[in-house]
C-alpha positions as CSV (number, residue, x, y, z in Angstrom):
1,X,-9.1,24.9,18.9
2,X,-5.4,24.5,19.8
3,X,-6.2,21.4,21.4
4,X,-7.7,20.0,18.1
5,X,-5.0,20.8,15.7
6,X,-3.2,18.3,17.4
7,X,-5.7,15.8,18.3
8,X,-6.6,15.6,14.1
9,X,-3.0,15.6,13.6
10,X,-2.4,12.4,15.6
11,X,-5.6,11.2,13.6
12,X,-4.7,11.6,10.7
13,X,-0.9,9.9,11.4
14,X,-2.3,7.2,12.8
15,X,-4.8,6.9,9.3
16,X,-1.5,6.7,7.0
17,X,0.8,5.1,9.5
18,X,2.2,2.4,7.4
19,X,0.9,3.8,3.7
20,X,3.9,4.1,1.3
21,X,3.1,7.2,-0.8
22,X,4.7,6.1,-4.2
23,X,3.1,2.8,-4.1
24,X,-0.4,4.5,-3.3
25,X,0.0,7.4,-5.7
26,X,1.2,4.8,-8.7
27,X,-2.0,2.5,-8.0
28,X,-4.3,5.1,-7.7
29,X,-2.8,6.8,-11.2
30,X,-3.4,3.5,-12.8
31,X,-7.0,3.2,-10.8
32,X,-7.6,6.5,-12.1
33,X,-7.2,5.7,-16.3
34,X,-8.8,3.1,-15.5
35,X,-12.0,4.6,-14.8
36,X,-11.7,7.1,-17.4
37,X,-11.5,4.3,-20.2
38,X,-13.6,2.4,-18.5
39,X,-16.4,5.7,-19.2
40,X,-15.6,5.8,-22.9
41,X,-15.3,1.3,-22.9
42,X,-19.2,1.1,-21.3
43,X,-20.9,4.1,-22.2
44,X,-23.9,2.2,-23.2
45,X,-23.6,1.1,-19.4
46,X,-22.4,3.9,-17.4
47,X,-23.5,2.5,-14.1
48,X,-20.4,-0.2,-14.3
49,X,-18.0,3.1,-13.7
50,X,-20.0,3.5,-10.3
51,X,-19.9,-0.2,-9.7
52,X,-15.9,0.0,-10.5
53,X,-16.0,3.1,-7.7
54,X,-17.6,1.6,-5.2
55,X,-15.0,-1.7,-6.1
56,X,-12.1,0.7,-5.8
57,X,-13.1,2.0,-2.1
58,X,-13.4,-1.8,-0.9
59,X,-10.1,-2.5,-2.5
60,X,-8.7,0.5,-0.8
61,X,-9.6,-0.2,2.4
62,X,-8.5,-3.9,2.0
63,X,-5.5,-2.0,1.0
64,X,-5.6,0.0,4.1
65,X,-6.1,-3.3,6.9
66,X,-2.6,-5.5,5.1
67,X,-0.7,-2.7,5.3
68,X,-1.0,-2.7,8.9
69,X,-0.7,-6.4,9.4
70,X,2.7,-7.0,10.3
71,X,4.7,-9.7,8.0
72,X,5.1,-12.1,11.0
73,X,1.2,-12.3,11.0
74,X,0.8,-13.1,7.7
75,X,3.1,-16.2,7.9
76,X,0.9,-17.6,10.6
77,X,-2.3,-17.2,8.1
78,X,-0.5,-18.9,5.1
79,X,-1.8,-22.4,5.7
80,X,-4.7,-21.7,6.9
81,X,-5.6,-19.5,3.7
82,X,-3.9,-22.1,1.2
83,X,-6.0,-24.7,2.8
84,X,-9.4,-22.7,2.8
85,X,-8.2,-21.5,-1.2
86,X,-8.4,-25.2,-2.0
87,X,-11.5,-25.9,-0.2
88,X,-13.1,-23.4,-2.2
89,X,-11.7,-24.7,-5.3
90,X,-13.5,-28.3,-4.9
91,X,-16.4,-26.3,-4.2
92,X,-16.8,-24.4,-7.3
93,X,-15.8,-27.9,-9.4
94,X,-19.0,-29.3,-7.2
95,X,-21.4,-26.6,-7.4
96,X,-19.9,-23.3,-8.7
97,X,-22.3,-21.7,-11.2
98,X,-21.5,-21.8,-14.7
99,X,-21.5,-19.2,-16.7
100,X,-20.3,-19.2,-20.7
101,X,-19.4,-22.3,-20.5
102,X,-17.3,-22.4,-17.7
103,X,-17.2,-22.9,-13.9
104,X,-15.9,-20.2,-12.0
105,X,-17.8,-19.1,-9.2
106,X,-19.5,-19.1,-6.1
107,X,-22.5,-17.5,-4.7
108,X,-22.2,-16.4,-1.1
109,X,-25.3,-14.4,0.3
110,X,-26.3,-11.9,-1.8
111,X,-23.2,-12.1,-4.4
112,X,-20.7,-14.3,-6.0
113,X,-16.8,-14.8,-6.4
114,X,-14.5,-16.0,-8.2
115,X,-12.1,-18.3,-5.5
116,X,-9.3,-18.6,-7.8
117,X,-8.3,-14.8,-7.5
118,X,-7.6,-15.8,-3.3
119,X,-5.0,-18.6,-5.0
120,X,-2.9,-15.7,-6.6
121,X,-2.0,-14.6,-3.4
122,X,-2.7,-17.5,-1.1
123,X,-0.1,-19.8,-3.5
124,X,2.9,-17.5,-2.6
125,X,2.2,-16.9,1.3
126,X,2.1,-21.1,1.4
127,X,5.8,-21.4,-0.5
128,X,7.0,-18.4,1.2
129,X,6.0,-20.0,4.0
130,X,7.0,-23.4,3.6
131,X,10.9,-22.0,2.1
132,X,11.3,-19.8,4.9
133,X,10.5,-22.7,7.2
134,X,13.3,-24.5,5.3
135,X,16.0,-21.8,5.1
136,X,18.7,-23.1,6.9
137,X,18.2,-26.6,5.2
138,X,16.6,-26.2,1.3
139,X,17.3,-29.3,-0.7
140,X,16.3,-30.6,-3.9
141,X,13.2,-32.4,-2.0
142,X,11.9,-29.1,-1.0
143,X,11.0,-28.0,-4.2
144,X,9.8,-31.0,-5.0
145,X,7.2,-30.3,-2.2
146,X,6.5,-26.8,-3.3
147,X,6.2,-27.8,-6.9
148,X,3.3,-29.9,-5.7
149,X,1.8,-27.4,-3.9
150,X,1.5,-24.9,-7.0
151,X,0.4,-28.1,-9.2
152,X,-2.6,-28.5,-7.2
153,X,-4.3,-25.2,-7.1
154,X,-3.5,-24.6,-10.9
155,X,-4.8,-28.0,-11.7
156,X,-8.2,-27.3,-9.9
157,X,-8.2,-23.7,-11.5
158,X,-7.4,-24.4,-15.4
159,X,-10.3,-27.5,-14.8
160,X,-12.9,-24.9,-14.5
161,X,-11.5,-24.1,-17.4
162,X,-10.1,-20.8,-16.4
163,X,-6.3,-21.0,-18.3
164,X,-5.4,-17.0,-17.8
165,X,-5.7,-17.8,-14.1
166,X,-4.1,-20.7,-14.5
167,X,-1.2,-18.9,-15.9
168,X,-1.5,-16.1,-13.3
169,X,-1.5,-18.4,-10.4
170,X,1.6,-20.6,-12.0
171,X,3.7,-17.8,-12.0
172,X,3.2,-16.3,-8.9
173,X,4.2,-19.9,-7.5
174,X,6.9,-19.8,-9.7
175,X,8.3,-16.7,-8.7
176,X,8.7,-17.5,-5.4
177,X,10.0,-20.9,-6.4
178,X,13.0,-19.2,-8.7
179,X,13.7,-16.7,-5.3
180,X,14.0,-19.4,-3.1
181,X,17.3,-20.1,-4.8
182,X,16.8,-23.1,-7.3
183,X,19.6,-23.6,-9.5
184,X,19.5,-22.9,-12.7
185,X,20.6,-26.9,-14.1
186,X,17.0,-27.7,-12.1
187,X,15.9,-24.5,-14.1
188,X,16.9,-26.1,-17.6
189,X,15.8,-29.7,-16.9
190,X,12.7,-28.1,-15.8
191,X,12.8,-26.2,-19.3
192,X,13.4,-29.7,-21.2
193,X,10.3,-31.1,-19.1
194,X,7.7,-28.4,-20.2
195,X,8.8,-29.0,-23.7
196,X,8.4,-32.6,-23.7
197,X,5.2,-32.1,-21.9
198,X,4.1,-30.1,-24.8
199,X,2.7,-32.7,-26.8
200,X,0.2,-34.5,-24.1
201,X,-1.0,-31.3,-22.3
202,X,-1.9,-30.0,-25.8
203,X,-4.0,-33.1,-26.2
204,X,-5.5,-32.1,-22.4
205,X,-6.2,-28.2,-23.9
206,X,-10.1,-27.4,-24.8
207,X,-11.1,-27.0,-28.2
208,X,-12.0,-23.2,-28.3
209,X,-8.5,-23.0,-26.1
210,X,-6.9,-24.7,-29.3
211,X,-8.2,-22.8,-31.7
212,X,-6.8,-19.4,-29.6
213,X,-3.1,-20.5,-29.9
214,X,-3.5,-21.7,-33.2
215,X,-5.4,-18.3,-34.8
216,X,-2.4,-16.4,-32.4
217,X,-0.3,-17.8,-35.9
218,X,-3.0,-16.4,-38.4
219,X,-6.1,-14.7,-36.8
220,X,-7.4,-13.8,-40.5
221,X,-8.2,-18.2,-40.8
222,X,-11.2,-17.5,-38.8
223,X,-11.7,-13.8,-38.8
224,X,-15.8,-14.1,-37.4
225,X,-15.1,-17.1,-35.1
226,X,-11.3,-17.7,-32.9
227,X,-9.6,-14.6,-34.9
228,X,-12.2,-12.0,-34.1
229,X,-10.9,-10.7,-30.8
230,X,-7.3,-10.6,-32.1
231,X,-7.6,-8.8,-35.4
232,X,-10.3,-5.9,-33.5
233,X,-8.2,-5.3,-31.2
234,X,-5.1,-4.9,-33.2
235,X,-7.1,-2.4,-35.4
236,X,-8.1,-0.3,-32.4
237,X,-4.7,-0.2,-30.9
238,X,-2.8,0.7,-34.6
239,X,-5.5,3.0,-35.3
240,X,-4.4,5.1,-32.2
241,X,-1.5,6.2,-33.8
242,X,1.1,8.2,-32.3
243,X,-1.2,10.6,-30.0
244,X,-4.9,8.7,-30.3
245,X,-8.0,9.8,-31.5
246,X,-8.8,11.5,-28.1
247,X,-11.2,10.4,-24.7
248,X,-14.1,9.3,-26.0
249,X,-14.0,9.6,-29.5
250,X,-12.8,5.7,-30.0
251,X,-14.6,4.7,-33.5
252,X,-13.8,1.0,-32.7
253,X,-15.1,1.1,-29.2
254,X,-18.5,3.0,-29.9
255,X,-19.5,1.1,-33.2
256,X,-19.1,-2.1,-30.9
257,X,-16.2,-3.8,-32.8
258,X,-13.8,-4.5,-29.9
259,X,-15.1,-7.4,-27.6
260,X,-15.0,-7.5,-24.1
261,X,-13.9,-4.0,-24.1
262,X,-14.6,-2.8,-20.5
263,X,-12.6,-6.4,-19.2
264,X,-9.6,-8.0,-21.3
265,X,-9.7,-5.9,-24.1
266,X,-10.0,-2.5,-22.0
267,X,-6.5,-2.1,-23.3
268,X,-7.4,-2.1,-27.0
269,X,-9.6,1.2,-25.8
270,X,-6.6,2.9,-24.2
271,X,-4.7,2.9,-27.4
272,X,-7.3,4.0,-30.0
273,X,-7.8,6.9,-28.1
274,X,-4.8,8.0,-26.6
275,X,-2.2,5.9,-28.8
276,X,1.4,5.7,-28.6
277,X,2.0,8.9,-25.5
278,X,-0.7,6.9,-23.4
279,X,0.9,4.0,-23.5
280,X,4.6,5.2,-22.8
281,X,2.5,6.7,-19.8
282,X,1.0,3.5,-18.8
283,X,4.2,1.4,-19.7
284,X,6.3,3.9,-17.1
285,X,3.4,3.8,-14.7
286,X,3.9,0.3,-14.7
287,X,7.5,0.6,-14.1
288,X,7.7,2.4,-11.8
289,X,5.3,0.2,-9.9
290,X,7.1,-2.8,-10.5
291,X,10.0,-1.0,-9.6
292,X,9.6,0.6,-6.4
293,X,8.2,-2.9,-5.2
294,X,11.5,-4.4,-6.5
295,X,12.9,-2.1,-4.0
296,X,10.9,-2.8,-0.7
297,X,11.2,-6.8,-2.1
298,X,15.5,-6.1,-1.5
299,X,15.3,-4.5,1.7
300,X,12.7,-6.8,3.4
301,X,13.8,-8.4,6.6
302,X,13.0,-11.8,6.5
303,X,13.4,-14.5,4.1
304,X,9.7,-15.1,3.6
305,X,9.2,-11.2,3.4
306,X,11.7,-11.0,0.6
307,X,9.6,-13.7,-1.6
308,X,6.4,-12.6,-1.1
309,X,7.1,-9.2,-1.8
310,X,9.0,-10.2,-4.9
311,X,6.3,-12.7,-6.3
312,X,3.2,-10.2,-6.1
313,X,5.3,-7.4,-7.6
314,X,6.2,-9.9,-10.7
315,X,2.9,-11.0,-10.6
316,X,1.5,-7.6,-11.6
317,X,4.7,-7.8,-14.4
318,X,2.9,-10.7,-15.6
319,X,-0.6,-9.7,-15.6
320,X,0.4,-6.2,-17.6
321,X,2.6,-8.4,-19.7
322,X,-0.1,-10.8,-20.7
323,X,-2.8,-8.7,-20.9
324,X,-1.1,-6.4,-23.5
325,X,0.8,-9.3,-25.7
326,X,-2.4,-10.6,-26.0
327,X,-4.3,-7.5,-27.1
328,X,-1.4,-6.8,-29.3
329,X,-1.8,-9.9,-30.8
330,X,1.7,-11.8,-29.7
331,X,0.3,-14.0,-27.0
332,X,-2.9,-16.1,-27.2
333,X,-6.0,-14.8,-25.6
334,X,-6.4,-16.3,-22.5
335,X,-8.7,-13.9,-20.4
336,X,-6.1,-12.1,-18.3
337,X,-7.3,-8.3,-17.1
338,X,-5.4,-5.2,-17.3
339,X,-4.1,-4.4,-13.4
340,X,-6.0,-1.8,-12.1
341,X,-7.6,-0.7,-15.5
342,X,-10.0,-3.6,-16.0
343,X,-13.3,-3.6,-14.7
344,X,-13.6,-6.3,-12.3
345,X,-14.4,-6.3,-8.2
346,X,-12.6,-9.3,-7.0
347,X,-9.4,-8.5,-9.2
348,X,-9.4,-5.0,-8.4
349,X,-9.4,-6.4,-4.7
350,X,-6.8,-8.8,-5.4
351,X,-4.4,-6.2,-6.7
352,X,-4.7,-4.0,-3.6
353,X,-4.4,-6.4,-1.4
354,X,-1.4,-7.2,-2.8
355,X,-0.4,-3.3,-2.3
356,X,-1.0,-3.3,1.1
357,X,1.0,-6.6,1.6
358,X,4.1,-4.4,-0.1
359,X,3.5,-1.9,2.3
360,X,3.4,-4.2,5.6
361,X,7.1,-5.3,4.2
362,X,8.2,-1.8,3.9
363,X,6.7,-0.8,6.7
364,X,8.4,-3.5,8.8
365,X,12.1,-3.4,6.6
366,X,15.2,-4.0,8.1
367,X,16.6,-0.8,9.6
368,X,20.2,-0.4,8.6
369,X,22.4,1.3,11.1
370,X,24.6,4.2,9.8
């Protein structure tokens, strides 16, 4: 028995050797409301909160394998997993199944995926890559180059169409781009460019992706058709109020007036039924989130290290940010999930992989000598 103690000791250390406890505890907070709203959002189906389990103990242990992958690693699978992103891309654009309209994945074996979740993290290995290749000389060029490489994943994703992806990918790329160092005159003629590119990619947009911006203005022009999603979810989350209308008892969500509620607008469920104290919570879940990989992003010890880790934990900023502008009607609806709250395998996946690259970073920081 003495023996044992030890021997399940050395186990167990060896199971959370490299787990970071406040990351793990914050994602599986958020995991946990997640569920819960997802219980009240699909009642009608209550095997999608099983389903959402079962996602949540992959995710986990995808969580579990990058955290022990040292960063070094990772660098020499950056190519490798750009190029195979791409290659997957062409495929779905060839023979990815369609479904409401759009084509967005691809069956392998038994199941399908959606290869443009890989692209939100595989864009940022390939430019951390390629700048930490290029430390010691970054010019202009080089951005050039990486500005390219973003351009051509997010070009082959918002084709499908797929434009919250789109937007998700193009700021992860963009995130490592801005910590690489460009200055901020590239910064502003870069601004100047998007604006004068306003005109044409608006003539490039879809017609139902027109009609989103355009009833973001004035949802109540087409309050069955474009505006509908906006204007329900807007009444769910003011009719919250300041301490909701409790688990469960949701009016908007079980008479069937908010769309898409176990997915984009799982948000609009949160709020009617725990209101303005929820979302504090969840706002300062967030945070802290975003925070604490802020902090492992600072004290990383290499160059590439320092930009992934800083891209993925902006990324999650910007798929929080999104998510709840657009259910909050200030941004246009462009299909982006709540992190870690949304039912959804392959995001969920996404997101904790991206938790266990955070860990591999701080699990292989810089050791400052005192």
């Amino acid at each position: 028995m003495e023996l044992a103690a030890p021997s399940a000791r050395r186990l167990y250390q060896r199971f959370v050797e490299g787990i970071d406890g406040p990351l793990l505890t914050l994602s599986l907070m958020l995991a946990a409301l997640g569920l819960a709203t997802l219980f009240s959002a699909s009642y009608e189906q209550p095997g999608r909160v099983a389903s959402q389990a079962a996602n949540l103990t992959v995710a986990l242990a995808g969580m579990w394998v990058m955290a022990r992958i040292p960063p070094q690693t990772l660098m020499r699978f950056a190519v490798p997993a750009y190029l195979f992103g791409i290659a997957l891309l062409i495929a779905v654009a060839l023979a990815g199944d369609i479904v409401n309209g759009a084509r967005r994945w691809l069956h392998v074996g038994v199941t399908r995926f959606q290869p443009s979740e890989m692209m939100k993290l595989a864009l940022p290995l390939m430019l951390a890559w390629y700048f930490h290749k290029n430390e010691a000389t970054l010019r202009l060029r080089d951005f050039g180059v990486a500005a390219l490489l973003l351009a051509l994943p997010v070009l082959l994703i918002a084709r499908q169409p797929d434009l919250g992806t789109a937007v998700l990918v193009a700021a992860a790329g963009c995130y490592v781009i801005f910590f690489a160092g460009i200055g901020w005159k590239v910064i502003a003629a870069l601004g100047v460019l998007g604006l004068a590119s306003l005109f044409p990619l608006w003539g490039m947009l879809h017609d139902y992706q027109r009609r989103r911006i355009l009833t973001l203005l004035d949802p109540a022009q087409d309050p069955l058709g474009a505006g509908y999603h906006t204007i329900q979810s807007t009444i769910a989350v003011g009719s919250g109020g300041i301490t909701g209308k409790g688990w469960l008892r949701g009016t908007q969500t079980h008479l069937e007036f908010i769309p898409e509620r176990h997915t984009d607008f799982i948000f609009a469920v949160f709020s009617e039924e725990f209101g303005l104290i929820g979302n504090l919570v969840l706002l300062a879940l967030y945070t802290l989130l975003i925070a604490r990989g802020l902090m492992i992003a600072a004290s990383a010890a290499t160059f590439f290290s320092r930009l992934i880790a800083a891209s993925i934990t902006l990324m999650f900023f910007t798929y929080a940010f999104v998510n709840m502008g657009m259910v909050a009607g200030i941004l246009p609806v462009v299909g982006v999930p709540l992190p870690f709250i949304s039912y959804g395998g392959t995001a969920l996946l996404t997101l904790f992989i991206g938790i266990g690259i955070l860990m591999s970073v701080h699990n292989h920081r810089r050791l400052v000598q005192t």
